[in-house]
N, C-alpha and C positions, 0 to 999 in steps of 0.2 A: 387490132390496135397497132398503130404506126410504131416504128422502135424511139420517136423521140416521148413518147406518150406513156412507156411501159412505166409499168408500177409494180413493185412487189406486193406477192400476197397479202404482207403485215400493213399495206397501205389503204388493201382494197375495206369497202364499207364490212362491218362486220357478219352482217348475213350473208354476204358470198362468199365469205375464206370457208373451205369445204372441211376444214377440222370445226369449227363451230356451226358449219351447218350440221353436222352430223350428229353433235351434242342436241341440238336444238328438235330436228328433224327425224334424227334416227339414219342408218345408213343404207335405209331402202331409196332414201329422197334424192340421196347421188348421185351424178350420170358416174360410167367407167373411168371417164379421166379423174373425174375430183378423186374418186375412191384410190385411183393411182398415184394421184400428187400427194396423197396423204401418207402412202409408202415412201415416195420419193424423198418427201419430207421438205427438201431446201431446192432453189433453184441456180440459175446461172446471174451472174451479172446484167444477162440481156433478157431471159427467159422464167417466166413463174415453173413454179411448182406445175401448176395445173399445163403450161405451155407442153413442160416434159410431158407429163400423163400422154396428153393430145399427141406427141410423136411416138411416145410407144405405142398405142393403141394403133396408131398409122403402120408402122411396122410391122402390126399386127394384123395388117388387111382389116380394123376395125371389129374384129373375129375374136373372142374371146379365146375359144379354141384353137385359132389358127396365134394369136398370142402367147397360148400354152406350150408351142411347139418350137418357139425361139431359143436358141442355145445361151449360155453364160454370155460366149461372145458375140450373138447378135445383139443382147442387151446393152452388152459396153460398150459397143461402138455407136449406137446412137449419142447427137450430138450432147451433152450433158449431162448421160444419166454414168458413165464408168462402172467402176466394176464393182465399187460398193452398193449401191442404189443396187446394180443387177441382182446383185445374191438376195438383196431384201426383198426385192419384186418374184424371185427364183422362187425363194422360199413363202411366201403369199401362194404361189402357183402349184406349189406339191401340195400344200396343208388345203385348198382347193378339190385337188387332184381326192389325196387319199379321207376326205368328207365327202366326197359325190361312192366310192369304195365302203366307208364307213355303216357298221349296221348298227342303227339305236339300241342303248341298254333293256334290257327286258324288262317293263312296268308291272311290275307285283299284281296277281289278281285275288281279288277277296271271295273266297267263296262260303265265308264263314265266320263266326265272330272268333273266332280261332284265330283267324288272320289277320283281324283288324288288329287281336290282341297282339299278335306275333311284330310285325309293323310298329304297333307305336309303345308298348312297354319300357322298351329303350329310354324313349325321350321323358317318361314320366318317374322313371328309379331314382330314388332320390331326389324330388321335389318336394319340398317343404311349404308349396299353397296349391292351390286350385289353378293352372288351366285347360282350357279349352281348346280342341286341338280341332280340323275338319278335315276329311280326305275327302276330294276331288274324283271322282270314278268318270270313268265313257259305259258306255253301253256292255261291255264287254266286263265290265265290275274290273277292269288294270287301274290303277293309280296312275293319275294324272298329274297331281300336288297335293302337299300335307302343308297345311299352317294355321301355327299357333295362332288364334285370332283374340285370345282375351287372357290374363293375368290377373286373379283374384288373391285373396289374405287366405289365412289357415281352415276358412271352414265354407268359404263359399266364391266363387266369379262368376260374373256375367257377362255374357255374351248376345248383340244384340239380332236377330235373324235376319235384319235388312240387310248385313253388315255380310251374313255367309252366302246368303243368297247372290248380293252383288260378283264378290267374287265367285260364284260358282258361271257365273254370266262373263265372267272376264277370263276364265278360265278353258280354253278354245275344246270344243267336246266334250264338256263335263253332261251326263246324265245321270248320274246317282252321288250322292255323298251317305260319308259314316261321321259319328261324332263322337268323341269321348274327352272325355274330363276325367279328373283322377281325385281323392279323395285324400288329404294325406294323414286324417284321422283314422287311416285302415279300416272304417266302415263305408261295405258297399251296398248295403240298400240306399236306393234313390232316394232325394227330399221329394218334398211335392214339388220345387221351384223345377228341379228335375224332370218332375214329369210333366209340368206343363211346357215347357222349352221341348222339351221330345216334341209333345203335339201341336203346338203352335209353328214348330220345323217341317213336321210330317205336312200337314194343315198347307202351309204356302208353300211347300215344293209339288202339292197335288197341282195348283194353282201355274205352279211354272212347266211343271212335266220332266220334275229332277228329283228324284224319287231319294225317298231316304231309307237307307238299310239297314241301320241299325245306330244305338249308344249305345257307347260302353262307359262302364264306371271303373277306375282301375283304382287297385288298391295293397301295395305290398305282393307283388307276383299274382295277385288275381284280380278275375273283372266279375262283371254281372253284364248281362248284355239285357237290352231292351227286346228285341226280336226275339232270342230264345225265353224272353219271359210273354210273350207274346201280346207284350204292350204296344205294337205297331200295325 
């Protein structure tokens, strides 16, 4: 772009400003620079947002690595960006750093309906209706994701199977799920609605190859499990 032609960001069409591509797109979709003019935030008089990005990454030998290893003040003397921009870009580059360092939190493994209980009793103490809760397993039976999927009245909810299955498919390595609902009449024998949602789960997870381990029924500090009652 010629400098009689420049245009600020807030001018360009709306799918190229790289903070609303990012909304729209996600921030896989960005090259390096947009990701950086988004730190930069503002530009110059003469220069976008995205122009900056473009010269620190230059500085950078185009190297993300070799960017990682610029000092405070090689950052602030590029033309633009000072010393504010630099500490914001600085600190993007450590929180970088100590995440490539960082080790994921331990994923709970279920080995029993002991542990589904242990897991989700919490979220069910003190509810005053029925719901429906799914946990998400890998191979390995670690919890992947818990979510409440259905909210029912005092004595019954419904949840529909398309609905857990889908997310079970959205959910990146799910191979088993647990299901539990809670009771807040303190009675834990199953209805039959109960027991056909058990096997109409069991039934299309045979079908998907996402196995189900177990329902619980939770009720005042205790459960009833489908598996140890050897309903599965």
């Amino acid at each position: 772009m010629k400098m009689s032609e420049f245009q600020p960001i807030t001018q360009w069409n709306a799918d190229d400003r790289p903070r609303e591509k990012m909304i729209r797109l996600g921030p896989s979709a960005l090259s390096h620079a947009e990701l950086l003019a988004i730190l930069i935030n503002t530009g110059t008089a003469r220069h976008s947002a995205l122009d900056l990005g473009r010269a620190v990454l230059k500085a950078g030998r185009d190297n993300l690595l070799e960017l990682g290893r610029l000092s405070l003040s090689d950052l602030s003397a590029i033309h633009g960006i000072g010393q504010k921009k630099a500490v914001t870009l600085m600190a993007a580059l450590e929180l970088g750093r100590r995440r490539q360092g960082a080790e994921g939190p331990e994923r709970p493994q279920i080995s029993s309906s002991r542990d589904i209980f242990r897991l989700l009793n919490p979220f069910f103490l003190d509810k005053s209706a029925e719901e429906f809760v799914v946990v998400y397993l890998n191979q390995a039976h670690r919890v992947l994701h818990t979510e409440a999927l259905s909210k029912g009245g005092l004595t019954a909810t419904v949840v529909d199977p398309r609905l857990i299955f889908r997310r079970a498919l959205e959910v990146k390595g799910t191979c088993r799920i647990a299901l539990a609902h809670n009771h807040p009449s303190g009675q834990l024998q199953p209805s039959e609605a109960d027991r056909q949602l058990t096997q109409r789960v069991r039934d299309s997870g045979l079908l998907l190859d996402i196995r189900l381990l177990d329902h619980l029924i939770l009720a005042e500090n205790r459960y009833y499990s489908f598996a140890d009652e050897g309903l599965l």
